[in-house]
N, C-alpha and C positions, 0 to 999 in steps of 0.2 A: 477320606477313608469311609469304606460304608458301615454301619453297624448291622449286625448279624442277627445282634438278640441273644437269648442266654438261650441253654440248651430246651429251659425248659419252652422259651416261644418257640422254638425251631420246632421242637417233637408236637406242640400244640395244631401248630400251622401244617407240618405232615397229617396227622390223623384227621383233620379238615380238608386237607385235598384226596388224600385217600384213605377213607376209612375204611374198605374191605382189604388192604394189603396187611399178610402175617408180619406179626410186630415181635411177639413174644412168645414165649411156650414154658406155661403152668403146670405143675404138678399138682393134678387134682386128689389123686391118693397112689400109694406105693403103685408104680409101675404105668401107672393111666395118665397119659398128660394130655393135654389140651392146645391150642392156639390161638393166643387172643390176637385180633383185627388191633390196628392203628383206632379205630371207633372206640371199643370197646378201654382199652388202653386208657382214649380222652373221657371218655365218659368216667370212668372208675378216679382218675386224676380230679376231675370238676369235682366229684360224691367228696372225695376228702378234702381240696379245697374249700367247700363250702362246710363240711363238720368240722373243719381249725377253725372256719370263721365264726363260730356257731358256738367255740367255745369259752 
């Protein structure tokens, strides 16, 4: 059987192979949303990974 990885390596290894594919859609203020990339997605993941490690 192969192993897959948890979700979190899966969504990691995505945003590595395609960081300009839309991932998500933020609510920047009442009514205005946004679209984060698979990139930007990894990158904001890494920022608080490394501020838990930090704590």
């Amino acid at each position: 059987m192969t192993t897959r990885g948890t979700l979190a390596d899966r969504l990691t290894d995505l945003a590595a192979r395609h960081p300009d594919l839309p991932a998500l859609h933020d609510r920047v203020a009442p009514g205005v949303w946004r679209t984060l990339t698979w990139g930007e997605v990894g990158a904001a993941a890494r920022r608080d990974r490394g501020a838990r490690a930090g704590r």
